[in-house]
VEXDREN-2710 file (C-alpha; in Angstrom, 1 decimal):
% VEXDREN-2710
k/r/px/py/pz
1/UNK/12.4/37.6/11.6
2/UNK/14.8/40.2/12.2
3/UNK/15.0/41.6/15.7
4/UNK/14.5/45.2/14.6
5/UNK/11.0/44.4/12.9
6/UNK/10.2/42.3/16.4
7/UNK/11.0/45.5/18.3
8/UNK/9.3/47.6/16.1
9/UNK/5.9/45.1/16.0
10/UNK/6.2/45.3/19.7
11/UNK/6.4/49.0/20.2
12/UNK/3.4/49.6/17.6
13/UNK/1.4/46.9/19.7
14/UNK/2.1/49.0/22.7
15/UNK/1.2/51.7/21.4
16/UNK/-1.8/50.9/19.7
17/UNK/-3.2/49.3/23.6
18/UNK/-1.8/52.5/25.3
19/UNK/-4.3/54.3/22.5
20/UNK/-7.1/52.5/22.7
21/UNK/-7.2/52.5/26.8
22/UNK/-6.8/56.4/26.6
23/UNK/-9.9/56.3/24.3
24/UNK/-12.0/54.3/27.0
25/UNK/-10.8/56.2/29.9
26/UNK/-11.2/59.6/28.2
27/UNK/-15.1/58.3/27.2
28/UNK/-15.5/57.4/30.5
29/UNK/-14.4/60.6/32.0
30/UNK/-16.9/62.2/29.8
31/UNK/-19.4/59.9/30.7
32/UNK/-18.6/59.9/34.7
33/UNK/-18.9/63.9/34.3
34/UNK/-21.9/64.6/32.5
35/UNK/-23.6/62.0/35.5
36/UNK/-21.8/64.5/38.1
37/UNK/-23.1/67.4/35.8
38/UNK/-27.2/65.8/35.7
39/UNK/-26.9/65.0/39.6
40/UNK/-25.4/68.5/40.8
41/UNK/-28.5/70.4/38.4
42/UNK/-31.1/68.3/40.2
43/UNK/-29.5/68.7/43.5
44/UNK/-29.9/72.5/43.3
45/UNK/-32.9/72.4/41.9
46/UNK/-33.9/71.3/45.2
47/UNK/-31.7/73.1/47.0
48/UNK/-33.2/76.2/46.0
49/UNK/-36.4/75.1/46.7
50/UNK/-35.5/74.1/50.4
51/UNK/-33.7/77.3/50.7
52/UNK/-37.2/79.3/50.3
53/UNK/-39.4/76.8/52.3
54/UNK/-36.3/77.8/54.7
55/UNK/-37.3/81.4/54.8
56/UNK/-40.6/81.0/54.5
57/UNK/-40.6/78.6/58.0
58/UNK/-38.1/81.2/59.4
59/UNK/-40.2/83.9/58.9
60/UNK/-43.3/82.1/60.7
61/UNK/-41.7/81.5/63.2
62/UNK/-40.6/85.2/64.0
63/UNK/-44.1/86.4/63.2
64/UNK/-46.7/84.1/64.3
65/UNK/-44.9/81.2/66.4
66/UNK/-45.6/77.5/65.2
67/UNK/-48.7/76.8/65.6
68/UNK/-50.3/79.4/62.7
69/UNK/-50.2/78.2/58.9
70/UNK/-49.2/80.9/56.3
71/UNK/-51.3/80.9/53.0
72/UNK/-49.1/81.5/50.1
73/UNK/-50.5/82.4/46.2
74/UNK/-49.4/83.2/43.0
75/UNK/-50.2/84.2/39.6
76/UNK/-48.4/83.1/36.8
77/UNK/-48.7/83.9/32.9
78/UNK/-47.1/82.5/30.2
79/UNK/-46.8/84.3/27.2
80/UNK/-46.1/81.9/24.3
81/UNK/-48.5/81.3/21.9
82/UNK/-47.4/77.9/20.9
83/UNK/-49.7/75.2/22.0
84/UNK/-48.8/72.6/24.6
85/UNK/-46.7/69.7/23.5
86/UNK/-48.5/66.0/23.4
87/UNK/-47.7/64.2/26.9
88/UNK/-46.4/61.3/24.3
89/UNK/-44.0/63.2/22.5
90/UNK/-40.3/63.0/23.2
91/UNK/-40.3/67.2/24.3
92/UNK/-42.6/66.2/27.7
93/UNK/-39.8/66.1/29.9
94/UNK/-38.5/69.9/28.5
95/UNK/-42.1/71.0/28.8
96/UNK/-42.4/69.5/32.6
97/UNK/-38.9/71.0/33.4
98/UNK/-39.8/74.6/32.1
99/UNK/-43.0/74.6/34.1
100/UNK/-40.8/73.7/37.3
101/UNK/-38.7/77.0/36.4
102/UNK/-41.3/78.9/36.0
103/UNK/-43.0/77.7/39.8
104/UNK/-39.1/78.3/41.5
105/UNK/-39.0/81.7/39.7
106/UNK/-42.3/82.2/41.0
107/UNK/-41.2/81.1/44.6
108/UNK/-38.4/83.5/44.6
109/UNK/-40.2/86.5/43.6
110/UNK/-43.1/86.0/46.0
111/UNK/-41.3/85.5/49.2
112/UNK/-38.7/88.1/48.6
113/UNK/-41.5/90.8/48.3
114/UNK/-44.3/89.3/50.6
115/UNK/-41.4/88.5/54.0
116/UNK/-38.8/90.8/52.7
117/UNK/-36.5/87.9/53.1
118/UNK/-34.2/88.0/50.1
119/UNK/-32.0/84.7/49.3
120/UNK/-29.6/83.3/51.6
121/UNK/-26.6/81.9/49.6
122/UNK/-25.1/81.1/52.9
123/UNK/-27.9/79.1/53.9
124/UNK/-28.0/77.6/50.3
125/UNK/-24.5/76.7/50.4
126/UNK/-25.0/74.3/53.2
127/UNK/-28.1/72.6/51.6
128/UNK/-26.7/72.1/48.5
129/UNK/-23.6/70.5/49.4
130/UNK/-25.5/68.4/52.3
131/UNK/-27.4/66.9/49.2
132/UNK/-24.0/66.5/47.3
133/UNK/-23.0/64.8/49.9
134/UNK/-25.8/62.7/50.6
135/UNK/-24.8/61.3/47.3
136/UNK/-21.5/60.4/47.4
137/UNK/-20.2/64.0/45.9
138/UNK/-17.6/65.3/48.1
139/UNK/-17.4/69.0/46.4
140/UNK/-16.4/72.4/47.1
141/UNK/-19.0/74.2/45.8
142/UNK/-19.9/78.1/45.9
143/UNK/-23.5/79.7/44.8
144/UNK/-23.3/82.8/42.5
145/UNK/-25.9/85.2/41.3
146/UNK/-26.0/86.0/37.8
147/UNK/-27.5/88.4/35.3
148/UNK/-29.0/87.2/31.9
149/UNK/-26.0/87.4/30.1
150/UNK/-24.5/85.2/32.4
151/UNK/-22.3/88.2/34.6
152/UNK/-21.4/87.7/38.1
153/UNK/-23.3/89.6/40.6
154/UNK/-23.0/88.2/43.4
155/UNK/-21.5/85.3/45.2
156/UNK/-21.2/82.7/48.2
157/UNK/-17.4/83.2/48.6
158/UNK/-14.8/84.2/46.5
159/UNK/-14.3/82.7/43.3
160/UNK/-12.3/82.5/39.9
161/UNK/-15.9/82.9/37.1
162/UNK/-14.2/82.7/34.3
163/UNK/-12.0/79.4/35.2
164/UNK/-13.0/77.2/32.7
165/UNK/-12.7/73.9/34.6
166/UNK/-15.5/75.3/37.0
167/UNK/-18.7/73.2/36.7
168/UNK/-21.4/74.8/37.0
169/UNK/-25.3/74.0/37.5
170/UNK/-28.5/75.7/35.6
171/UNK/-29.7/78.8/35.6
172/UNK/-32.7/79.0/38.2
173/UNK/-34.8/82.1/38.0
174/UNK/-35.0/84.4/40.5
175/UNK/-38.1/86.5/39.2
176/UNK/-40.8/85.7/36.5
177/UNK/-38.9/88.0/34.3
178/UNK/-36.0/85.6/34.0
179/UNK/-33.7/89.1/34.8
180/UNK/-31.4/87.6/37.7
181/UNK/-30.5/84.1/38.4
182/UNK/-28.8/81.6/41.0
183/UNK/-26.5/79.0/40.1
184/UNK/-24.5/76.5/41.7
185/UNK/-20.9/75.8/40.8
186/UNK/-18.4/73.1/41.5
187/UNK/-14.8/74.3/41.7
188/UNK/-13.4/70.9/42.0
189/UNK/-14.8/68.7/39.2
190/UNK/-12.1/66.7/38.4
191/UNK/-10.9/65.5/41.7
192/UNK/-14.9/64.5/41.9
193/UNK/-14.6/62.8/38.5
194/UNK/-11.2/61.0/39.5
195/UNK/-12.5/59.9/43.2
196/UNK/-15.4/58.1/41.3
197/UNK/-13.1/56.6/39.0
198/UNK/-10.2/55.4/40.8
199/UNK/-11.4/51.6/41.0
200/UNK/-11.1/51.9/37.0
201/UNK/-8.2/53.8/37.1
202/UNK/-6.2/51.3/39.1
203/UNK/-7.4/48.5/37.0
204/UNK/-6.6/50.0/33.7
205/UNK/-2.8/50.8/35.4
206/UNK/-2.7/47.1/36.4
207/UNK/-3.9/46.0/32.9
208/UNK/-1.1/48.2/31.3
209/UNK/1.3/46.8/33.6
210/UNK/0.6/43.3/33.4
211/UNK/0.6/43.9/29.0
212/UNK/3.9/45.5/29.3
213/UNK/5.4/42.5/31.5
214/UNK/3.8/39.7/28.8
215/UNK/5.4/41.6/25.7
216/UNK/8.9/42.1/27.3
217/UNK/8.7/38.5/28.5
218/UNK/7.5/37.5/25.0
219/UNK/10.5/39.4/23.7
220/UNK/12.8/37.7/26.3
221/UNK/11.5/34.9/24.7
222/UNK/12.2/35.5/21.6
223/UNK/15.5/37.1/22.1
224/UNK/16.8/33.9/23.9
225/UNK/15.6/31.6/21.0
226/UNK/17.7/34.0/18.7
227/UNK/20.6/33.2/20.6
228/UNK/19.9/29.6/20.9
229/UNK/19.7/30.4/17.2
230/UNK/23.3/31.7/16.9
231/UNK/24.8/29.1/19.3
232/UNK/23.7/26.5/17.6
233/UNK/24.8/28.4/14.3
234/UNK/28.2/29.1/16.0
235/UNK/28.7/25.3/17.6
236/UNK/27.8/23.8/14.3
237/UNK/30.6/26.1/12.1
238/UNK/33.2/25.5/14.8
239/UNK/32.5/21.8/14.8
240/UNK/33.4/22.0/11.3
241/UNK/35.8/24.0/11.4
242/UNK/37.4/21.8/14.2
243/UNK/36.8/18.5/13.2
244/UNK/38.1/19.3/8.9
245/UNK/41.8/19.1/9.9
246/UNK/41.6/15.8/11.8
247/UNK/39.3/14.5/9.0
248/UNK/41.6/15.6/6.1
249/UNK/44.9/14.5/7.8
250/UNK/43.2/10.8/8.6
251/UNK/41.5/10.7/4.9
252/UNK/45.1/12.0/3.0
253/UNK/47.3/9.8/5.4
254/UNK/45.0/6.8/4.2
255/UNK/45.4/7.5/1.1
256/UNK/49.2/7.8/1.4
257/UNK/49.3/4.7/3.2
258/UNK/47.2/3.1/0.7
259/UNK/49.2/3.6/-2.4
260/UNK/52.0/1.8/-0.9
261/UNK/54.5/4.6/-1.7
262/UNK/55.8/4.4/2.3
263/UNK/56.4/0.6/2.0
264/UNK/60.4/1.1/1.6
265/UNK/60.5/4.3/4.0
266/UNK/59.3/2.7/7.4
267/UNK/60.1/5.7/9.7
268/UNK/57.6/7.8/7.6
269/UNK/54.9/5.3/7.3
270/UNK/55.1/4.9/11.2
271/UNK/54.7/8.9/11.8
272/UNK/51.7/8.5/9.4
273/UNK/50.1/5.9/11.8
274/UNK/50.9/7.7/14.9
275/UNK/49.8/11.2/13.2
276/UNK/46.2/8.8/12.4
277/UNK/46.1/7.7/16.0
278/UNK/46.9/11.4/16.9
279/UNK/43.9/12.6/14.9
280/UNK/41.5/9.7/16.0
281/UNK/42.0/10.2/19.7
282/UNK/41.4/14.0/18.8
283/UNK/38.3/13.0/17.2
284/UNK/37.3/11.0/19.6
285/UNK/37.9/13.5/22.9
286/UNK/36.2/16.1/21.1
287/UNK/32.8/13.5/21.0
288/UNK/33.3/12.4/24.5
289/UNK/33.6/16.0/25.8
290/UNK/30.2/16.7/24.2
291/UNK/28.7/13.5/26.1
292/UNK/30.2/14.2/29.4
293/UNK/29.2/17.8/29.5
294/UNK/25.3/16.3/28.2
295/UNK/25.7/13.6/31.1
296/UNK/26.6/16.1/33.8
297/UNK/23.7/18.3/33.0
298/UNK/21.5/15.6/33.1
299/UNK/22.9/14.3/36.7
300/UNK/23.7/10.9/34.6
301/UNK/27.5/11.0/35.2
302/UNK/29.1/8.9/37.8
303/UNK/32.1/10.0/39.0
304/UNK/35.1/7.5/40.2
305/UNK/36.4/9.7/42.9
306/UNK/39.7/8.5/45.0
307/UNK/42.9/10.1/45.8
308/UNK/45.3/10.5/43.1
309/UNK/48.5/12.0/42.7
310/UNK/48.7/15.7/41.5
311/UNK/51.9/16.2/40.5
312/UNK/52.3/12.9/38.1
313/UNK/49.3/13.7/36.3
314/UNK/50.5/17.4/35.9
315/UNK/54.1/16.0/34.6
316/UNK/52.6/13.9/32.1
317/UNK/50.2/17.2/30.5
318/UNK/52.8/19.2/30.6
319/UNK/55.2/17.0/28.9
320/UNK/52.2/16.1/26.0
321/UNK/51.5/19.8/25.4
322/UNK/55.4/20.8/25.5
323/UNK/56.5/17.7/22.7
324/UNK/52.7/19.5/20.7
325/UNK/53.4/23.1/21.2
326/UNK/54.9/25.2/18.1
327/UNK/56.1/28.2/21.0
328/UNK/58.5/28.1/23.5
329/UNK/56.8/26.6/27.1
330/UNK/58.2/27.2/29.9
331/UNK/56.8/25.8/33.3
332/UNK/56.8/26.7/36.8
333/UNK/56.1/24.3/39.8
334/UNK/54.7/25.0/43.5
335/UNK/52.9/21.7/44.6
336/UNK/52.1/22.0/48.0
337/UNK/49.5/19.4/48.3
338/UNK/50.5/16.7/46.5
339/UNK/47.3/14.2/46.5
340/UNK/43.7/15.2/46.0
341/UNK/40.5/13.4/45.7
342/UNK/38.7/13.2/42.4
343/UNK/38.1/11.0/39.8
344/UNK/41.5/11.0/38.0
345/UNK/40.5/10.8/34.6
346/UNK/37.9/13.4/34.3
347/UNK/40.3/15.8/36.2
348/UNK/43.1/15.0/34.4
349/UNK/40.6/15.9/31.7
350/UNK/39.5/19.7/33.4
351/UNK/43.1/20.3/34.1
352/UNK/44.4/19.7/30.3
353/UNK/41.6/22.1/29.0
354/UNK/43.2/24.8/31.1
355/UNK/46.4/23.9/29.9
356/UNK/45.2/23.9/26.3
357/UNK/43.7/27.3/27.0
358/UNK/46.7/28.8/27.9
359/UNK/48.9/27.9/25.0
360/UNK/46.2/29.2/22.4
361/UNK/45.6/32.5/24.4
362/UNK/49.4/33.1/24.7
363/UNK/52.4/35.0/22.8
364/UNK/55.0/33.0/21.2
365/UNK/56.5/32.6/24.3
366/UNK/54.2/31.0/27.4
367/UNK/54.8/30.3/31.2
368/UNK/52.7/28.4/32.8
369/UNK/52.9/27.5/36.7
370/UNK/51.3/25.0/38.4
371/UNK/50.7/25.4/42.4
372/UNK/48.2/23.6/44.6
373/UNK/47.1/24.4/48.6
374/UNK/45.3/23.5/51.7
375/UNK/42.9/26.0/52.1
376/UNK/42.1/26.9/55.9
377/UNK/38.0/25.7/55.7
378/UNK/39.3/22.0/54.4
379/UNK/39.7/22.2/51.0
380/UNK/42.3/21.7/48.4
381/UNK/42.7/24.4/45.7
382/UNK/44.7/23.6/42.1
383/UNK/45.7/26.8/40.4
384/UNK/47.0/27.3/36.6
385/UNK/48.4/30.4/35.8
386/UNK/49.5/32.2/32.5
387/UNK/51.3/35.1/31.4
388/UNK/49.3/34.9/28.1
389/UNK/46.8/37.6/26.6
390/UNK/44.3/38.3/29.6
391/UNK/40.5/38.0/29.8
392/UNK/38.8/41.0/28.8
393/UNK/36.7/42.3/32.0
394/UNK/33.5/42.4/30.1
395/UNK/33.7/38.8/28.5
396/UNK/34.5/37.3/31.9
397/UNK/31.3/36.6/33.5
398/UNK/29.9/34.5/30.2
399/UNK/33.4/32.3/29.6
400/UNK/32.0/29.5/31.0
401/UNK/29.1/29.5/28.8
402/UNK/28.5/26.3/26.6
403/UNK/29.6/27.1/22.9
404/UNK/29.9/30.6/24.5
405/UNK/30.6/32.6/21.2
406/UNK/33.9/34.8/22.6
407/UNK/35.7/31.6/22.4
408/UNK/34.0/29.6/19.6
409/UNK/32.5/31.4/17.1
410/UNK/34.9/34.2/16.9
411/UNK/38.0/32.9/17.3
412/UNK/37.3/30.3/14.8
413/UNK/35.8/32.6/12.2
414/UNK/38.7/35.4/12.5
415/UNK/41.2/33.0/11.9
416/UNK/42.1/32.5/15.4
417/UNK/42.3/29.6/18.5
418/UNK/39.9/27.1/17.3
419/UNK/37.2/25.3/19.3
420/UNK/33.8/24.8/19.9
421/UNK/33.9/26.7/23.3
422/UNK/33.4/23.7/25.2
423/UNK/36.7/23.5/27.3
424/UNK/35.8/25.9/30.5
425/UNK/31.9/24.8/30.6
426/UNK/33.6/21.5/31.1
427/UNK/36.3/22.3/33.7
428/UNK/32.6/23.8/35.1
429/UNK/30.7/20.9/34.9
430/UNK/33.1/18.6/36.2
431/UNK/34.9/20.8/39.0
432/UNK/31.0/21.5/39.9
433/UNK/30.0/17.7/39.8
434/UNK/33.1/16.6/42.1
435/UNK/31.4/19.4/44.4
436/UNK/33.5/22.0/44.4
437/UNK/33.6/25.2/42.5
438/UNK/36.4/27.3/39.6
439/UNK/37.3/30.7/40.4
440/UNK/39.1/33.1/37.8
441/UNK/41.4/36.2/38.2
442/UNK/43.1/37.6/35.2
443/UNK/44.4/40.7/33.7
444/UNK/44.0/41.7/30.1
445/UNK/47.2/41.8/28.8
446/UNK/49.3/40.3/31.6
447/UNK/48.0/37.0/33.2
448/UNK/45.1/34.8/33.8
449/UNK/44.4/32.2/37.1
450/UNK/42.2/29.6/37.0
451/UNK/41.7/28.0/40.5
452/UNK/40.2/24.3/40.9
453/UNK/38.8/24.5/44.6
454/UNK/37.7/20.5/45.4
455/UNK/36.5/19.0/48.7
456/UNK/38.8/17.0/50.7
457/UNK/37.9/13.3/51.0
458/UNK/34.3/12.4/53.2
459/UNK/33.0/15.7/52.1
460/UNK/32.8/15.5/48.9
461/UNK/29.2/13.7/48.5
462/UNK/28.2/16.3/51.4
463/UNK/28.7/18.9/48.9
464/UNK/27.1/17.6/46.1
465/UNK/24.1/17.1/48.2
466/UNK/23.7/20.1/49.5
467/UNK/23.4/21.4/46.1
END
């Protein structure tokens, strides 16, 4: 699959989770208000009524003291000529709620004319948000007189009537007549609404968050196997690419060999066999530096470490890759520590890459010099410098990837230094293995410096352990 249509699959998912969730949470918010909405009407409902049985007790008091009861009646009539809805029917509750409008109306009217003690939307204030509160509602709340169109008359404190995002209770009357009303309003819903949903809220922001961290992750996941992908792609062309030369020179010198046409030219017939021995021992280094860098992943390799002479095994490089070169070589010497300890052949091996490195990346003419130090915290450092074409600042940190595709894949399929991208991972693996570490420096366009830091001898397998 292509990774645009995998990006694209993603970001519809995400989208289609971030769309449903804002459906549940925007249900929920309906649902968590309309309870807010049914609790504050019945709250007031009773607020009201509290607030006359407050003047009512008030006015006793003032009048008679405590200890005389006051007798209060009332007439009420209701003109509708419908007849009475069956107590069974689904309207019983409408029927039982007009009825209790009707006996606060008639509440209101009474007391205000027989005590002369008109409403108290002060005093109402503080009951009705003492009941809020008694139920978990933490509001701001104001109460409001109203006309039957719905006008302000009159209210608890000052407030906006025509915000929109007000909630506000029924309309209790105030006289039989239905002509002026009291109603409670909210002025903070939605931080009411919110407060009672934050639990859900911080579980649907975990939920989002923990779906967004499994489809990146799945992503990674599928990016990484894509490049898998191309690596193995790339290492599989450059093996091919690599290996056809050695191939066709051994299969055509066979063939030469075999026909018998050499047999009176000795001196050519013996280049043939050395170039067949050349390309075998190519063949075969290219296999065994696949199996060493699989054994030293693996832990599996087991080094032969001793002290060996630098400078010999330098000499004897320098002079293969000088008599192989088709460019001018020059090479520059500053051995200052002439014996390190390592296993010989495997170094010799590291060192050769580097050397091999620097005569592809390189002009037509190449100097390369060779220094080695004591470093002050007991270590010996090997350094192999060029004055060839440079690492590029942005491929640097991934050089010493296996099959790493700057260096493989690339190279091989413009027409340029072949390989499989194999030769750094292994000065890596093995520099790493002996227990020490490579360090790079280079300039694109002017130089690069490898540096081979090893362990002296007795620390060596203290190093390797500690990693």
């Amino acid at each position: 699959m292509k990774l645009k249509n995998i990006w694209w699959i993603a970001i519809v998912g995400l989208v289609a989770i971030v769309e449903l969730q804002y459906i549940w949470l925007t249900n929920t918010y309906k649902l968590t208000r309309d309870n807010v909405q049914v609790q504050s009407d019945n709250l007031f409902c009773d607020a009201t009524l509290m607030e006359v049985f407050g003047r009512i007790h008030e006015w006793k008091l003032r009048t008679y003291g405590s200890h005389r009861k006051v007798e209060l009646s009332f007439e009420m009539k209701v003109y509708d000529d419908s007849i009475p809805p069956d107590p069974h029917e689904d309207n019983e509750r409408g029927y039982r709620e007009e009825i209790n409008r009707m006996v606060l109306a008639a509440f209101q009217e009474k007391v205000a004319k027989r005590f002369n003690k008109p409403l108290d939307l002060q005093r109402l204030d503080s009951i009705y948000s003492v009941l809020l509160d008694s139920v978990g509602i933490h509001a701001e709340i104001a109460t409001c007189v109203t006309d039957t169109l719905g006008n302000l008359l009159q209210s608890s404190r000052p407030i906006d009537w025509k915000n929109p995002h007000l909630l506000k209770t029924v309309m209790v009357p105030m006289n039989l007549e239905e002509s002026v009303f009291v109603q409670g309003v909210i002025t903070n819903p939605y931080e009411i609404v919110f407060r009672h949903m934050t639990l859900l809220l911080l579980a649907t922001v975990l939920v989002m968050i923990l779906v967004i961290c499994c489809i990146v992750y799945q992503i990674r996941i599928i990016l990484r196997q894509d490049k898998i992908a191309k690596v193995r792609e790339d290492f599989s062309y450059a093996m091919i690419h690599d290996m056809k030369t050695p191939l066709s020179s051994i299969v055509m010198g066979t063939q030469v060999l075999e026909s018998g046409r050499l047999d009176n030219q000795p001196e050519k017939k013996a280049r043939y066999f050395r170039i067949l021995k050349e390309e075998g021992e190519h063949l075969i280094t290219l296999t065994n530096k696949i199996l060493t860098i699989s054994k030293l992943e693996n832990h599996q390799l087991k080094l032969v470490k001793a002290p060996c002479a630098l400078r010999p095994m330098l000499e004897d490089l320098a002079d293969k890759y000088k008599e192989k070169a088709t460019k001018q070589v020059i090479y520059h010497w500053d051995l200052q520590q002439e014996t390190v300890y390592a296993d010989e052949e495997f170094l010799k091996e590291a060192l050769s890459n580097l050397i091999d490195n620097a005569l592809k990346y390189s002009g037509d003419a190449v100097e390369i010099t060779f220094s080695s130090a004591a470093l002050p915290d007991g270590k010996d450092v090997i350094r192999v410098r060029d004055n060839g074409f440079g690492i590029p600042l942005k491929d640097r940190s991934r050089i010493f990837e296996k099959y790493e595709r700057a260096s493989a894949a690339g190279r091989s399929r413009t027409g340029g230094a072949p390989g499989f991208g194999l030769g750094l991972n292994y000065v890596l693996r093995v520099v790493e293995a002996h227990g020490g570490k490579v360090e790079v420096d280079s300039i694109e366009g002017e130089y690069s410096e490898f540096s081979i830091i090893l362990p002296k001898e007795g620390k060596t397998d203290e190093a390797v352990a500690d990693k």
